[in-house]
N, C-alpha and C positions, 0 to 999 in steps of 0.2 A: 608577306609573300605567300601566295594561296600553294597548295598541291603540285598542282602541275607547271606552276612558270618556277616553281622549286628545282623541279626535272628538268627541266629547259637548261637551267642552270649550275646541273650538277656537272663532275669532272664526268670526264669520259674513260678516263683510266684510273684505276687506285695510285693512291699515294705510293711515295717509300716505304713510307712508315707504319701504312696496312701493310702494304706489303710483306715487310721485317715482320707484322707482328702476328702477321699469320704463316707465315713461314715454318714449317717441321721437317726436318732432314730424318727420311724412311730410316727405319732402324738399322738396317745394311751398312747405313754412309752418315750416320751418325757422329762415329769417331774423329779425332784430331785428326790422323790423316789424310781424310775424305778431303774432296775439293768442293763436295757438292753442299755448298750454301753460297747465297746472295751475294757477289764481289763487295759492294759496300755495308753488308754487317762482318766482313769475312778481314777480324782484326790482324792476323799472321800474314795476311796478302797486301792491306792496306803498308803494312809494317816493311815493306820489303826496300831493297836498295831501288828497287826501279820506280818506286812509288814517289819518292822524292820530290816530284813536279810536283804531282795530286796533292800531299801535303802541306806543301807551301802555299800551292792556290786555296787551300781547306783554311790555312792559318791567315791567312791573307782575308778572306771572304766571312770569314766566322763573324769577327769583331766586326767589321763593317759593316753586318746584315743587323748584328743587334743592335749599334748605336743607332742607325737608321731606325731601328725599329719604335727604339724610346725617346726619337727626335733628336737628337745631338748632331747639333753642325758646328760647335763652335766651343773650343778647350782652350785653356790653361796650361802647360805642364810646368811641373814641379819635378827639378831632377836636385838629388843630393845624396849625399853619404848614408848607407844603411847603419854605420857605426855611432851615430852622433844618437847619445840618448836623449832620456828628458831627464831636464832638470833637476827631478825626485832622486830619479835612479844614480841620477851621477854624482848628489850628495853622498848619498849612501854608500856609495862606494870610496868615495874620499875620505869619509869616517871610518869604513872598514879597511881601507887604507893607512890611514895614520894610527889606527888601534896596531896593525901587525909593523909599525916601526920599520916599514922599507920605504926608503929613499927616495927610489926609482921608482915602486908601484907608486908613492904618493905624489911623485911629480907627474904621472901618466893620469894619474886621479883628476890631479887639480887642470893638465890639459885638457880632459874628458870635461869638467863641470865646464871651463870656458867655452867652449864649443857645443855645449848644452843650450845655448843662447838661442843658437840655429833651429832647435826644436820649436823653441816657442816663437821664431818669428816666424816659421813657415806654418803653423798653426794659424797663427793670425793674419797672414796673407791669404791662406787657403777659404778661412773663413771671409775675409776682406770682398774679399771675387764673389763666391756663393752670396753672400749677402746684398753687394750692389748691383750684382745682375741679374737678381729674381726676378725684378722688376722688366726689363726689357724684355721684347719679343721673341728675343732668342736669346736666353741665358746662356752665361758661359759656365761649362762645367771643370771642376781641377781633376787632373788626369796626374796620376805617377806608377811609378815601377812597382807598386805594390807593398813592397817590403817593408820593415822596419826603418827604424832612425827619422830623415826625412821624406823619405817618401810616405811614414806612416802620421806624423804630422803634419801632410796637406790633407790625405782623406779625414783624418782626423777633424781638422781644422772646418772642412765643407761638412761633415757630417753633424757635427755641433751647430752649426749655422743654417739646418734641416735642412741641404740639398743634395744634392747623387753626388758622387764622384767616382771617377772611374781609374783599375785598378792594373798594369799589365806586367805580370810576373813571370817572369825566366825560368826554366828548368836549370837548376846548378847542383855539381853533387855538393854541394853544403846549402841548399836551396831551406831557406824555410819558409812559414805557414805565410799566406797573406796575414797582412795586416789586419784587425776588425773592425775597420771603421769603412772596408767598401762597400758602396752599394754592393749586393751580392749579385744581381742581374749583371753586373757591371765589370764583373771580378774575370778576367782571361790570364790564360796558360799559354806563355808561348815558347816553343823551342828554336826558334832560328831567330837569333837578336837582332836580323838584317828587317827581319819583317815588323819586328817589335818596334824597330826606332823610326821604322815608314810608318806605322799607328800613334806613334809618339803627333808627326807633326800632319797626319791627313786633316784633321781638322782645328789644331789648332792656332790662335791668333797672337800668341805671346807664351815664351818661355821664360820661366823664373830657375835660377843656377846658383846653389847652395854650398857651401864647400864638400867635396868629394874625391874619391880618390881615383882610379884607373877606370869605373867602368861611366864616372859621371865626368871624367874627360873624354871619355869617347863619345859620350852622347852631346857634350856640348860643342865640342870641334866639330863633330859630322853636322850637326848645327848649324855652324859657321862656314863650313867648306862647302856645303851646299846653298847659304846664305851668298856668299862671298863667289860664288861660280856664277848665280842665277839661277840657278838649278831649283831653286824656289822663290818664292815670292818674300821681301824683307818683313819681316816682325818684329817687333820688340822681343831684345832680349835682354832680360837683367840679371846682371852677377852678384850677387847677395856678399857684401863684405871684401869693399876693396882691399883692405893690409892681404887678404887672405891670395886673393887672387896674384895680387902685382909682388906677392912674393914667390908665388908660384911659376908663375911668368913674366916673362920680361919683356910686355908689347911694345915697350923701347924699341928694344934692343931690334926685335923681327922689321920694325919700321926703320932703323938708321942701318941696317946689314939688307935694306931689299929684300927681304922675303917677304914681307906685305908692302899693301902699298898706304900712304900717311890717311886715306877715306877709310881703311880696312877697318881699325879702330873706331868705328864708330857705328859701326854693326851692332856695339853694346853698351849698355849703360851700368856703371857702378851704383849699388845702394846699400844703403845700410839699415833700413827697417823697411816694415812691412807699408806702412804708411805712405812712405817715398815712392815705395814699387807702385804703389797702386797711382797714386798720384800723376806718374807718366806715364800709366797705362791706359788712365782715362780721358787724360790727354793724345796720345798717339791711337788713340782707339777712337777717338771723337765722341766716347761717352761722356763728355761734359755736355755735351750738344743736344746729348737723347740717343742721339743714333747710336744704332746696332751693332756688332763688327760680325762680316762677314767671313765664312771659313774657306778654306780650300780643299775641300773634301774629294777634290779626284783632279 
């Protein structure tokens, strides 16, 4: 592009972000208490109770603009227990358990290593996904809550199998680091869990549900209640580890007491390896066929 059709085509007004970066508050109005800088670098004003909308459209709008950005129409999510280590660690701990001769710790040990299982299947599902959707025109990318346990064994899992995955973490006062295995482009902070779990399913085509405790039953019933209303479009959803689940609940019971109805059960599917899940995914996905799966991105 020559000189002048450069100008033709330049903005008409500066950026924000010249803006911001040329911006200097006269020495006068300087101080904290001045009002005088730019509303949107101006962080004590953004911060305020009235700001609330602005925030949420901000947290709402972030993630959206950069999956867009790096092409992602179409996830996976991976929800489960931040507590479930891996395998390594939870030996370890069983050993350092039956050295200090407690009871109790060593039966909490050896329930800890059982449930270590969970690490390395969601590892190999994570990788499962990543690796046979490379290939298609719109790969599918594994999406989880960032954290440890299983959620750090599905980025784990996709990043060993060299593809993105994406990472979206909570602000909690016992909050810790993300994971290292997210793409870091990819890595979001969110503080309202209402918008977190609308980015959980904007673009994804299937859920995978890992044993978990209070906050990976909220994300899989709001799942199901939004599944089960219409309120979104039906996906596959797999529960990783039926004993785990149907001792947890009693979908009996909600089906012979009326509060589901006897099709409501079947919103999901039981499995017990990484294998299986994939297996009906490629199936209900129609990637046996070649085809794509489409996302529901808005």
């Amino acid at each position: 592009m020559n000189k002048k059709r450069k100008q033709l085509a330049a903005r008409n007004f500066p950026s924000a972000g010249e803006e911001a970066a040329k911006f200097k508050s006269p020495s006068r109005y300087a101080g904290p208490e001045s009002s005088y800088r730019l509303a949107f670098t101006d962080t004590a004003f953004l911060l305020q109770d009235d700001l609330r909308p602005v925030r949420m459209q901000l947290e709402l709008l972030k993630p959206e603009m950069v999956q867009r950005e790096h092409g992602i129409e179409a996830t996976i999510v991976i929800f489960g227990s931040a507590r479930i280590l891996t395998p390594e660690l939870a030996r370890e701990r069983l050993q350092q358990a039956e050295a200090g001769g407690d009871a109790q710790a060593v039966a909490r040990a050896r329930q800890a290593l059982e449930m270590s299982r969970h690490y390395d299947e969601a590892r190999r599902f994570a990788a499962l996904v990543t690796q046979a959707s490379c290939s298609l025109e719109q790969p599918i990318v594994v999406v989880t809550g960032g954290g440890p346990g299983v959620m750090e064994a599905g980025n784990r899992g996709a990043d060993e199998a060299g593809g993105q995955s994406i990472g979206l973490n909570i602000v909690l006062p016992h909050e810790e680091q993300p994971n290292p295995y997210i793409t870091p482009e990819l890595c979001f902070q969110f503080h309202y869990f209402a918008l977190r779990k609308m980015h959980f399913l904007m673009r994804s085509v299937a859920l995978a549900c890992f044993p978990g405790g209070f906050g990976t039953l909220d994300e899989l019933f709001e799942v199901l209640t939004l599944t089960q209303t219409g309120k979104v479009r039906k996906r596959p959803i797999l529960l990783f580890d039926r004993a785990f689940w149907t001792s947890l609940i009693n979908f009996d019971h909600l089906v012979q007491t009326g509060m589901i109805a006897a099709k409501d059960v079947e919103l999901f599917h039981f499995v017990e390896t990484a294998d299986e899940a994939w297996a009906i995914l490629r199936r209900e996905l129609g990637l046996d066929n070649g085809a794509g799966a489409e996302s529901d991105s808005h």
